[in-house]
C-alpha positions as CSV (number, residue, x, y, z in Angstrom):
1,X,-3.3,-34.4,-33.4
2,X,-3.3,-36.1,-29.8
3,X,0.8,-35.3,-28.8
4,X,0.2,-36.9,-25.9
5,X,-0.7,-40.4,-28.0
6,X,2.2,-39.5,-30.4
7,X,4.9,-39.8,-27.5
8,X,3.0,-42.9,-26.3
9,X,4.6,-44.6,-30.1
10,X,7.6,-43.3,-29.9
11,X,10.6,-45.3,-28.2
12,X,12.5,-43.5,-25.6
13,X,15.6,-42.8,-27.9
14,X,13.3,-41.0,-30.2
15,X,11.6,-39.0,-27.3
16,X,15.1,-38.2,-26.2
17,X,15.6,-36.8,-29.6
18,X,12.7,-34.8,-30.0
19,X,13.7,-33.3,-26.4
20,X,17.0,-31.9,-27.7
21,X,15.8,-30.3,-30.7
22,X,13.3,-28.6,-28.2
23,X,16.0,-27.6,-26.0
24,X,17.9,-25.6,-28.7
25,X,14.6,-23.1,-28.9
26,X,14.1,-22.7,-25.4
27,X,16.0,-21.0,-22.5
28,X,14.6,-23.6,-20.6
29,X,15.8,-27.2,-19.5
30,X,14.3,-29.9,-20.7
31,X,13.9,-33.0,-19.0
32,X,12.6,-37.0,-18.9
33,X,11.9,-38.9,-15.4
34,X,10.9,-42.7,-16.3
35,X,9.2,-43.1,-12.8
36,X,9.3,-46.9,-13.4
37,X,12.9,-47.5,-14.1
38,X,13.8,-44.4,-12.0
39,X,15.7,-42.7,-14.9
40,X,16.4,-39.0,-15.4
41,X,17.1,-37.9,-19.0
42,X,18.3,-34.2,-19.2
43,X,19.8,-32.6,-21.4
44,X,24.0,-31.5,-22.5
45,X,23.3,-27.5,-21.2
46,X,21.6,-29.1,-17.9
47,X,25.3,-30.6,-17.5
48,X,27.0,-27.4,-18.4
49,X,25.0,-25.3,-15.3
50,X,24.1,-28.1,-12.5
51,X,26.5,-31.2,-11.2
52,X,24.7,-33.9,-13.1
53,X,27.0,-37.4,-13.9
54,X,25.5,-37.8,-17.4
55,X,22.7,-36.7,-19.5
56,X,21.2,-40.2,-18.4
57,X,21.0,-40.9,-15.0
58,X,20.0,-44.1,-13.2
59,X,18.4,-44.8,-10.1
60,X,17.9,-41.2,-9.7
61,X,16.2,-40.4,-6.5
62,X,19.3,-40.8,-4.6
63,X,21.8,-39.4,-7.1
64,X,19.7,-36.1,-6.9
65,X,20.4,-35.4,-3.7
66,X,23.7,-34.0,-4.6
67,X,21.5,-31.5,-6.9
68,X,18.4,-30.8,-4.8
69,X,19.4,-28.1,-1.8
70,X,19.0,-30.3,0.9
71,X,15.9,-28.8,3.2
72,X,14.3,-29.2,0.0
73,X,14.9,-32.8,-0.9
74,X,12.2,-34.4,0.7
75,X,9.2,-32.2,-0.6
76,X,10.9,-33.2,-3.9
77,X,10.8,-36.5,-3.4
78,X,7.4,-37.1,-2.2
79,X,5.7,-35.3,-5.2
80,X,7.9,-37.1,-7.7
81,X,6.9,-40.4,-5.8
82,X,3.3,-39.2,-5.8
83,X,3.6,-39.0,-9.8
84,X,4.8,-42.3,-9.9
85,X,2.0,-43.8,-7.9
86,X,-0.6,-42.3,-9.9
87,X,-1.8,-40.0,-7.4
88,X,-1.2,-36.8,-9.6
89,X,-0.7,-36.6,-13.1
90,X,1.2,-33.0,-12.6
91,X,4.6,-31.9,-10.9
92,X,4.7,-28.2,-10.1
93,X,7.1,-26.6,-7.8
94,X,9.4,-24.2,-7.3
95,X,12.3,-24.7,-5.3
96,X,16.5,-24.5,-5.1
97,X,19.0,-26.7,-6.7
98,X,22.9,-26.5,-6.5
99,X,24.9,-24.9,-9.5
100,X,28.3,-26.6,-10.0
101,X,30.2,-24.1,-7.7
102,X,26.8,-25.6,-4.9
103,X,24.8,-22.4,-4.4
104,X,21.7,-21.9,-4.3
105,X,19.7,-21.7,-7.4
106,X,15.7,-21.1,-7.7
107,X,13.8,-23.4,-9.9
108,X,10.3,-23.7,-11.4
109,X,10.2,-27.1,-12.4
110,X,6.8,-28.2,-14.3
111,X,6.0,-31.7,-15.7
112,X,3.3,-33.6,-16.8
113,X,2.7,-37.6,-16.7
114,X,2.6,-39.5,-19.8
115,X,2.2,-42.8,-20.8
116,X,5.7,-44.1,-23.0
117,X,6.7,-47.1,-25.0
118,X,6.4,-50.3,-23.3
119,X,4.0,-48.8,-20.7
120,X,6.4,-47.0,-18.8
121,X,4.8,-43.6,-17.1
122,X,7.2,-41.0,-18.1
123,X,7.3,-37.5,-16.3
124,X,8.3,-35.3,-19.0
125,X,8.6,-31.1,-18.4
126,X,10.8,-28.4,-18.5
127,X,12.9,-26.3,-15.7
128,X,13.5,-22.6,-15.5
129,X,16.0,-20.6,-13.3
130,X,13.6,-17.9,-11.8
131,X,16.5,-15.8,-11.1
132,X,16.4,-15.0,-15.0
133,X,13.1,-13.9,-14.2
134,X,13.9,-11.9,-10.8
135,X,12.0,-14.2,-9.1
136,X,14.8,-15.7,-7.3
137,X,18.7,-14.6,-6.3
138,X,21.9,-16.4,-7.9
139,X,24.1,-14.5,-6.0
140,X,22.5,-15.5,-2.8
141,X,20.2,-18.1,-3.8
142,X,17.0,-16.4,-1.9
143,X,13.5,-15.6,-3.3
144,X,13.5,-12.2,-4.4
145,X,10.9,-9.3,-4.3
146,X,8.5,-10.8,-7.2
147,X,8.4,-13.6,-4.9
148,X,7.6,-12.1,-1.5
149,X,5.2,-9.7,-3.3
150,X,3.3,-12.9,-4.3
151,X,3.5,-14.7,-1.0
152,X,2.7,-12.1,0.9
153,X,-0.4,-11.0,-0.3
154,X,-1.6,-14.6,-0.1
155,X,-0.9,-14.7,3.7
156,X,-1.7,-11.1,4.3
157,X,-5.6,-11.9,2.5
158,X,-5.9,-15.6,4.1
159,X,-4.0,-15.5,7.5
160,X,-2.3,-12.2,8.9
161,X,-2.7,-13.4,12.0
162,X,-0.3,-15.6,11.7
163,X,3.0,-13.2,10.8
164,X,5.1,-12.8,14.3
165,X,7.1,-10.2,12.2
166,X,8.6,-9.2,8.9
167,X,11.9,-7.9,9.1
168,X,13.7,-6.0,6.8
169,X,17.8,-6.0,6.8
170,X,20.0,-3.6,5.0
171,X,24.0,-3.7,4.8
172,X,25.3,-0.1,5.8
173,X,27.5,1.8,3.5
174,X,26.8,-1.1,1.3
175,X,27.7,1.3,-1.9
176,X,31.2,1.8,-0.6
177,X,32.1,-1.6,-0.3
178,X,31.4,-2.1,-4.0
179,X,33.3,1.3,-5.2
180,X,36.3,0.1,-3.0
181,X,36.5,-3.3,-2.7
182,X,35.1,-4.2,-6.5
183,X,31.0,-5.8,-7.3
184,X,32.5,-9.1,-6.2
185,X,33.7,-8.4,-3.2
186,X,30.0,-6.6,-2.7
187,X,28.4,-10.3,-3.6
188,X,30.4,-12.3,-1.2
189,X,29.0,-9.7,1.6
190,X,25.4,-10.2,0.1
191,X,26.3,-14.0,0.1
192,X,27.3,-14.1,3.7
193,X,24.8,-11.7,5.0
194,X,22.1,-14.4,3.5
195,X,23.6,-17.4,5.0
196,X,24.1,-16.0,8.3
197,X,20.0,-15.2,8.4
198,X,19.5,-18.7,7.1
199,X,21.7,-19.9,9.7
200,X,19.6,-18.1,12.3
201,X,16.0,-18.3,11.6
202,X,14.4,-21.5,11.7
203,X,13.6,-24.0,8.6
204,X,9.7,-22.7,8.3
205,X,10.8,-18.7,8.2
206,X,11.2,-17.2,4.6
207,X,13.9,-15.1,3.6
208,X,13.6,-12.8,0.3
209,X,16.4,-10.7,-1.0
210,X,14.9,-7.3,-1.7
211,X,16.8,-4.4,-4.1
212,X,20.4,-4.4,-3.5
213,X,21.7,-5.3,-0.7
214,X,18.7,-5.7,1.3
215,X,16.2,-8.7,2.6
216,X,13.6,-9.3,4.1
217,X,12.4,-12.3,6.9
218,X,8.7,-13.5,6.8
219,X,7.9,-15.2,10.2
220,X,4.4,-17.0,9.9
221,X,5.0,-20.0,10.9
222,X,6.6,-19.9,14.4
223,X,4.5,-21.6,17.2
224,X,5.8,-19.7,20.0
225,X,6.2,-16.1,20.5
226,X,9.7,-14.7,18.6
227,X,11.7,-11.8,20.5
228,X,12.9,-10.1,17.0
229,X,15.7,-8.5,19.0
230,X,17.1,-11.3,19.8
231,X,16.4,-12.7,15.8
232,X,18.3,-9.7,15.0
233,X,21.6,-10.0,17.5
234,X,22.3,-13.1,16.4
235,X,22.0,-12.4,12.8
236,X,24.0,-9.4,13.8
237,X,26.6,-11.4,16.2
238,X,27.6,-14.5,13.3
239,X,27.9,-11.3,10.6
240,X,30.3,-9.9,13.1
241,X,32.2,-13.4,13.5
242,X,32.3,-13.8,9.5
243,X,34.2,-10.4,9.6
244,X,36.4,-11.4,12.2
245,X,36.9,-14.6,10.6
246,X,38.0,-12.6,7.4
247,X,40.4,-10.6,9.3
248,X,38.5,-7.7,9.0
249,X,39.4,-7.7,5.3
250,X,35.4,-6.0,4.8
251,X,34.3,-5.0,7.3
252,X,30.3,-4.0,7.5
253,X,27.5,-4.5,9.7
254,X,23.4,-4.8,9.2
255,X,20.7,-2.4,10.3
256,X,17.5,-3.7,10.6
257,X,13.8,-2.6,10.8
258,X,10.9,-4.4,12.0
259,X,7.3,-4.8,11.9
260,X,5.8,-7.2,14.4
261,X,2.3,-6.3,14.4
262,X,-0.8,-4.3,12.3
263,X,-0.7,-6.7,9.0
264,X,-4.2,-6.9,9.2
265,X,-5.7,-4.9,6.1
266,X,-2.3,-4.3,4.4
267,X,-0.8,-5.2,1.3
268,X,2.6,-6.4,0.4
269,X,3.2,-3.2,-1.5
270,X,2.3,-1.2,1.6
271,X,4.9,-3.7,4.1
272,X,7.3,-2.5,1.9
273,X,7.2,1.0,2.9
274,X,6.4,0.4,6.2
275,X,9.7,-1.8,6.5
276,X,11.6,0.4,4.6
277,X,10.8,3.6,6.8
278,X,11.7,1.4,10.1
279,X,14.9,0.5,8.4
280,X,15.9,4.3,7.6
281,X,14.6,5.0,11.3
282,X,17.1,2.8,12.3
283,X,20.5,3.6,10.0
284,X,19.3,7.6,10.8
285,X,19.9,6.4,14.4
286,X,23.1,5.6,13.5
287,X,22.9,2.6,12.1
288,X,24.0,-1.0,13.4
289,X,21.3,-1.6,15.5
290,X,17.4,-2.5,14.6
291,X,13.9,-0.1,15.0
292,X,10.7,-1.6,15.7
293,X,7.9,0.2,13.3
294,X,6.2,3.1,15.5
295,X,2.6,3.7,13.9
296,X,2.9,7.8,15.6
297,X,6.3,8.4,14.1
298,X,5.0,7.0,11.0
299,X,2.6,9.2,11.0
300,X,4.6,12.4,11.9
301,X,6.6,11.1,9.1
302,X,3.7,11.2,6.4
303,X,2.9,15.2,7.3
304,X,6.6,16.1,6.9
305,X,6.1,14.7,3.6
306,X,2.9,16.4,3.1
307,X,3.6,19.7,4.7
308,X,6.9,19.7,2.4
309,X,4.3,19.0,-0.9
310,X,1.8,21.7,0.5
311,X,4.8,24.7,1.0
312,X,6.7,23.9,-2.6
313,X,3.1,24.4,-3.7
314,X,2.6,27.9,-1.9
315,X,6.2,28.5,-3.1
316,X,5.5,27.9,-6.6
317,X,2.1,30.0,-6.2
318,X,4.1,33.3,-5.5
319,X,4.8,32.0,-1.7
320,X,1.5,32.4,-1.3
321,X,0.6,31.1,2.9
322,X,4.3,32.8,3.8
323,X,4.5,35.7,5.6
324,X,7.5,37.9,7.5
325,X,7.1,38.7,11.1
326,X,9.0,41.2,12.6
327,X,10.3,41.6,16.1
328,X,12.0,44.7,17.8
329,X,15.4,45.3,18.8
330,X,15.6,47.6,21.7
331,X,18.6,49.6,22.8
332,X,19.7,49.5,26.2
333,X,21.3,53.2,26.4
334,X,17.4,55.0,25.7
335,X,15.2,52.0,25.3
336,X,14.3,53.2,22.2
337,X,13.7,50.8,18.6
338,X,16.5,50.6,16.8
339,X,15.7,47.1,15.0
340,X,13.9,44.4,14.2
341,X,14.7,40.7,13.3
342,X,12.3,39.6,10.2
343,X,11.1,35.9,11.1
344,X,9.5,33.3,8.7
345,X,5.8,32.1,9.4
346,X,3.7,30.0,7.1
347,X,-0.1,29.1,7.5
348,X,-2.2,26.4,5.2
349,X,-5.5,25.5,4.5
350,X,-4.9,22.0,6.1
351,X,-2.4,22.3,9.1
352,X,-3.4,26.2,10.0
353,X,-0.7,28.2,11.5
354,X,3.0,26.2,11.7
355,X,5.1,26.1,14.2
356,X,8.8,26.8,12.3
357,X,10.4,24.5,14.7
358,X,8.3,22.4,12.4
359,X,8.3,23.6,8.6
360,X,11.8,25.4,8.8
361,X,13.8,21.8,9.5
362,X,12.1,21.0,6.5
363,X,12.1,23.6,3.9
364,X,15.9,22.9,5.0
365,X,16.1,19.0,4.5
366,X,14.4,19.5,1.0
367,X,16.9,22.4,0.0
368,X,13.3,25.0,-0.7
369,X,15.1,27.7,2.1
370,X,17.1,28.7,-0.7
371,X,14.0,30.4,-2.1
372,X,12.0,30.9,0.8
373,X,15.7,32.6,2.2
374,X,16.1,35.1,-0.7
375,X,12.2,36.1,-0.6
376,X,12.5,36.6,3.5
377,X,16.2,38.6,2.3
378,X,13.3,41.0,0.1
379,X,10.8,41.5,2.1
380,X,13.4,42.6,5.2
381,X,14.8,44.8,2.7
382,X,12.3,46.8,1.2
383,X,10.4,46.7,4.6
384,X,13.4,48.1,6.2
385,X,14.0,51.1,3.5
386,X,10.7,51.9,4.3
387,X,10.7,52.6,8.2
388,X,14.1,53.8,7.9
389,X,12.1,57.2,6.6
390,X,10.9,57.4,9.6
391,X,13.9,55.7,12.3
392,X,17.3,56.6,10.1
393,X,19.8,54.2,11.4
394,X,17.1,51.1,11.6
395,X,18.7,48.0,10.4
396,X,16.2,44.5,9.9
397,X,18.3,41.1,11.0
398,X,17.6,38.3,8.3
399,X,18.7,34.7,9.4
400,X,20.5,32.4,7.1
401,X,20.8,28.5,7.2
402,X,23.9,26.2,6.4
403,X,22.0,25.5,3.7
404,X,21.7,28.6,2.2
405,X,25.2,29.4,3.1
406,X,26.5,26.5,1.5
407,X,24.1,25.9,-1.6
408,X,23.3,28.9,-3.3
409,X,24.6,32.5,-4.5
410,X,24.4,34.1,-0.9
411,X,26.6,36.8,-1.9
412,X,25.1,37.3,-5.6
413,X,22.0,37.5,-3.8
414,X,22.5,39.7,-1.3
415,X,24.1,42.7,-3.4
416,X,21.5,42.3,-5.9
417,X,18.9,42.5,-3.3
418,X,20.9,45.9,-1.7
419,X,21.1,47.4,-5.0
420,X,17.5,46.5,-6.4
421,X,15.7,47.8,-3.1
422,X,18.5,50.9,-2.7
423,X,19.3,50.5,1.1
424,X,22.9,50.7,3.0
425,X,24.7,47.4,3.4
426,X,24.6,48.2,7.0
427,X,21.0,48.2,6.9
428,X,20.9,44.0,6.8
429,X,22.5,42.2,9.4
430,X,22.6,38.9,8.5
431,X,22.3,36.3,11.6
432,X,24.1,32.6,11.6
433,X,22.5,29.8,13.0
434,X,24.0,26.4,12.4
435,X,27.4,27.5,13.5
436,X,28.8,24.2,14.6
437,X,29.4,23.9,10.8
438,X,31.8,26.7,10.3
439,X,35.0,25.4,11.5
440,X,35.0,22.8,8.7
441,X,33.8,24.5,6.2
442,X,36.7,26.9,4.4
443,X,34.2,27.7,1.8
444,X,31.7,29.2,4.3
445,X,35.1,31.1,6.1
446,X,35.3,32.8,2.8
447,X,31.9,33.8,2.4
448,X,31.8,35.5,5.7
449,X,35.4,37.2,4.7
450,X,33.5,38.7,1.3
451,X,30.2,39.7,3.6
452,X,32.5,41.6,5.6
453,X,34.6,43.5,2.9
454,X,30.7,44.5,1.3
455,X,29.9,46.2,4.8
456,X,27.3,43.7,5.3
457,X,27.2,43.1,9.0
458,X,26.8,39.8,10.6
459,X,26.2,38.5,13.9
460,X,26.0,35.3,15.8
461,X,22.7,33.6,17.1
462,X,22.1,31.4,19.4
463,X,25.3,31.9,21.5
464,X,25.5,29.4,24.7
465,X,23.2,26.6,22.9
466,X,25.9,24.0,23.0
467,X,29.0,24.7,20.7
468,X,31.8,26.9,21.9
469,X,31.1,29.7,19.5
470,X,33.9,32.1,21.3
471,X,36.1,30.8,18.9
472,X,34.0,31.3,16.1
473,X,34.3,35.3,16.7
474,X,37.6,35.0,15.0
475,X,36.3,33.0,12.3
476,X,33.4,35.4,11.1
477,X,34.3,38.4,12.6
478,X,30.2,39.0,13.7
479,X,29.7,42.3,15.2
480,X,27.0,41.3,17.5
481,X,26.9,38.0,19.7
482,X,22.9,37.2,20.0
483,X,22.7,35.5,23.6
484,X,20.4,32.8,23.5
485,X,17.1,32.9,26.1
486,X,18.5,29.5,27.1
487,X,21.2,30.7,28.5
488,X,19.8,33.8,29.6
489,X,17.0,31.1,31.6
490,X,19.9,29.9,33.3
491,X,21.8,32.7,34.3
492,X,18.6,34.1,36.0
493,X,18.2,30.5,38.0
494,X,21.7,30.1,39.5
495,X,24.5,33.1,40.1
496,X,27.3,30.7,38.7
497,X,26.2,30.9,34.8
498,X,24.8,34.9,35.4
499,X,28.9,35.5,36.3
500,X,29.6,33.3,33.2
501,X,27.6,35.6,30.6
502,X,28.8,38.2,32.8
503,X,32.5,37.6,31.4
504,X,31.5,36.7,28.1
505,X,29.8,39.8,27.9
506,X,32.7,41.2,29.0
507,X,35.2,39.9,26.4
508,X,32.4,40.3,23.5
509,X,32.8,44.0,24.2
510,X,37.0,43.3,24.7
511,X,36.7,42.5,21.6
512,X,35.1,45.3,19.9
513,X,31.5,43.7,19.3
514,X,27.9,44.1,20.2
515,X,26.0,42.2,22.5
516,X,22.0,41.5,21.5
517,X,20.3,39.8,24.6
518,X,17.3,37.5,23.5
519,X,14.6,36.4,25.6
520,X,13.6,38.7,28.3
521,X,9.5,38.4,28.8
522,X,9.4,40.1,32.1
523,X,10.4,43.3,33.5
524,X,12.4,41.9,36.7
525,X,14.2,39.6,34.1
526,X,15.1,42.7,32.3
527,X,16.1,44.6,35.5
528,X,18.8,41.6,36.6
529,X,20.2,41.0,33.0
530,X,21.0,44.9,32.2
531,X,23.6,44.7,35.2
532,X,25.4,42.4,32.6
533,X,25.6,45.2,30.3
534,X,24.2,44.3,26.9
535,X,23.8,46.7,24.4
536,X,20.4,45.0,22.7
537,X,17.2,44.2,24.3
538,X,14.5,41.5,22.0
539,X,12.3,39.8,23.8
540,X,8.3,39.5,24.4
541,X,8.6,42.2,26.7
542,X,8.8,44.8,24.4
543,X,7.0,42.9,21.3
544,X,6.1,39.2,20.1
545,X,6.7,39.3,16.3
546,X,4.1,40.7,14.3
547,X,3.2,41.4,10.7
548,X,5.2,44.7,9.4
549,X,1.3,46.6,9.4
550,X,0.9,46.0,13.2
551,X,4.5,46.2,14.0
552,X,4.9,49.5,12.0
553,X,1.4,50.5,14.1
554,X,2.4,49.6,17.7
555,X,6.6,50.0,17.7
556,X,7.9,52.5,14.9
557,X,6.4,55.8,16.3
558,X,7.6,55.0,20.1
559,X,9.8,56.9,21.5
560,X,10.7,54.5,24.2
561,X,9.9,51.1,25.7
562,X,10.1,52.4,29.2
């Protein structure tokens, strides 16, 4: 049967009636446009959801103006007017109408042209909210990922050259806002975030909203060059005078992060990830305030990622590529070994030999120092028990992280580790980096105070790298104060900071405690800093760390340095 010939004998009443039986099996809106008379039909749930008058409404092209969002209108109205001329038998488009309470709604709005009863044309077709397809935003009436994904690629494929920038903008501490203020106070923020972009950029950008509380801007159609920081103050500056505006009743503010060049070749999927890291770049840089995309730190990004992958691999391979250096500890009475701190190395296929100013941030970041920690805690162990046969009183210095300190069983681990390998407590010393953390911490306070009551000894590196760790003695009660070869650099440069560790040393020893000097590579280093009276030497000028084989070879059977 020809339905198109069917409609063609039917009367418009009947047409109308067929139309709302249709509706009630559809989600969609159903819909008649005489072109002739002008005349839009909808139907009672269209009425329910949009501001229309009347299920019939006459001389329609103006009354929809009150419907249509306005920058929209007039693409509207010159497709419905070339469907009336008989230019095009087909209306397809997507674009935003106004709900009752006039936001922003995304349509797809599809009709074909038929010939009616009494020879009227008759645009008859159907209209669907894409939001209820995540194509488009109710809360903020934008486009939404689906969307962009699909524009994007098309200008990425046919004209990259043309993008000025993408910009993706994210609302910081947006979670809080909802988990304090309540969801709709979160969608008035999203709400006002979007208009203030719209309010900014001009009528040819595109603006998507993204997951959550982030969106993105699409400039490819500027003539003129765009400076994106300026794009991004303003947007920034009118979010700032909403909040004002609002007494400060929610207060937030917008991070942003930017891509303005390298499209070519790329995919939308890939932009995503691009703009995303420049975003994080940007909140991790404390947020309110926008990052352009930086290809290198990108890139220095990616092997973070992959050196992370490789080492829980060698972890989960019976830490295979890890590997405990040892370096001596030299006393300044004799010059003779009395120690050695066990240091972390790790070597791969891939990257060869890694720096640990490299791998050690991360095995930190992704919490894997908490095994790494307690096989380096072995290692020093059993290696210690063994050259302690040969030096009685040698004791190994094992370092520990904040995040060790703070996530996992440190003490558990430690006294199993003494009473599995059979050594003294006094035989570890266990050195603190990260100190800066302590005084805020009352868990970690305690931990030291049960470290102390085992015998285990501890002691505090770094000293002089920027906190003021004098007060910290008191806190951890450390029996040796490790002085930084930063500092010592200094004191050998100027005789103001030599007085200064001069003192300290001083007071260290007031106090009861041990002072290990680190850093001396040359003997007439070595002769200035001993008229400071340490009581520990470690530096390259008595050994580089080593594997415990050459170690044990060159240092354990010396009877003296000098």
């Amino acid at each position: 049967m020809d339905y198109a010939q069917t409609l063609q004998n039917m009367s418009l009443d009947e047409i109308r009636a067929v139309v709302e039986i249709i509706q009630k099996a559809t989600d969609a809106y159903i819909y008649i446009l005489d072109l002739d008379t002008d005349t839009y039909m909808v139907t009672d749930r269209m009425l329910e959801r949009f501001p229309f008058s009347d299920v019939v409404i006459r001389d329609a092209t103006p009354r929809l103006q009150k419907v249509i969002y306005p920058s929209d209108y007039n693409k509207v109205k010159e497709d419905i007017r070339r469907c009336a001329s008989g230019e095009q038998e087909i209306h397809a488009m997507e674009y935003r109408w106004l709900d009752k309470d006039g936001r922003a709604v995304w349509i797809s709005c599809k009709g074909t042209v038929i010939q009616g009863a009494g020879g009227h044309r008759l645009l008859i077709g159907r209209v669907m909210e894409l939001g209820k397809e995540a194509k488009a935003d109710n809360v903020t009436g934008l486009r939404r990922e689906v969307r962009f994904r699909y524009d994007a690629e098309e200008i990425l494929r046919d004209r990259p050259e043309t993008i000025k920038y993408m910009m993706r903008i994210g609302i910081d501490n947006f979670k809080e806002i909802n988990e304090k203020e309540g969801v709709e106070a979160g969608d008035d923020v999203l709400r006002e975030l979007a208009d203030c972009i719209i309010a900014t950029v001009d009528p040819g950008v595109d603006v998507y909203r993204l997951m959550a509380d982030e969106f993105i801007i699409v400039d490819s159609g500027s003539a003129d060059t765009v400076d994106v920081q300026a794009v991004y103050d303003e947007i920034k500056s009118k979010v700032a005078d909403t909040v004002r505006k609002k007494e400060y009743s929610c207060f937030y503010t917008i991070s942003a992060g930017v891509m303005c060049d390298g499209f070519e070749d790329e995919s939308a999927e890939n932009i995503l990830k691009l703009t995303e890291f420049a975003l994080n770049e940007a909140k991790r840089s404390g947020k309110n305030q926008m990052a352009l995309f930086d290809r290198e730190v990108y890139d220095v990004y990616l092997r973070r990622l992959n050196i992370r992958k490789l080492m829980r691999r060698d972890i989960n391979n019976h830490f295979n590529g890890f590997q405990v250096f040892f370096q001596p500890i030299v006393s300044t009475k004799d010059y003779k070994l009395i120690g050695a701190e066990a240091l972390l190395r790790w070597s791969c296929e891939q990257y060869g030999n890694v720096s640990p100013a490299v791998f050690i941030p991360i095995l930190e970041e992704s919490g894997l120092i908490i095994p790494v920690g307690k096989y380096v805690l072995w290692q020093a162990a059993q290696t210690c028990k063994k050259w302690r046969e040969i030096i009685p009183h040698f004791h190994v210095n094992v370092n520990l992280s904040y995040v060790q300190m703070h996530k996992s069983d440190l003490i558990n681990d430690v006294e199993e580790c003494i009473k599995e390998v059979d050594i003294p407590p006094e035989s570890l010393v266990l050195e603190l980096t990260e100190s800066g953390y302590i005084e805020t911490d009352s868990r970690i306070k305690n931990l030291f105070k049960d470290l102390k009551e085992k015998n285990i000894d501890l002691a505090l590196d770094d000293f002089g790298t920027g906190y003021s760790n004098m007060r910290y003695l008191k806190e951890i009660e450390a029996t040796t104060v490790k002085i930084d070869r930063s500092f010592v650099v200094q004191a050998l440069q100027n005789d103001h900071d030599y007085n200064i560790i001069s003192h300290i040393i001083d007071m260290v020893h007031s106090l009861g405690f041990s002072v290990c000097m680190e850093g001396i590579e040359e003997e007439e280093e070595l002769n200035r800093m001993m008229k400071t009276k340490p009581d520990m030497i470690q530096g390259y000028f008595f050994g580089k760390p080593s594997p415990a084989e050459q170690f044990e070879e060159r240092f354990l059977h010396t009877t003296s340095f000098l």
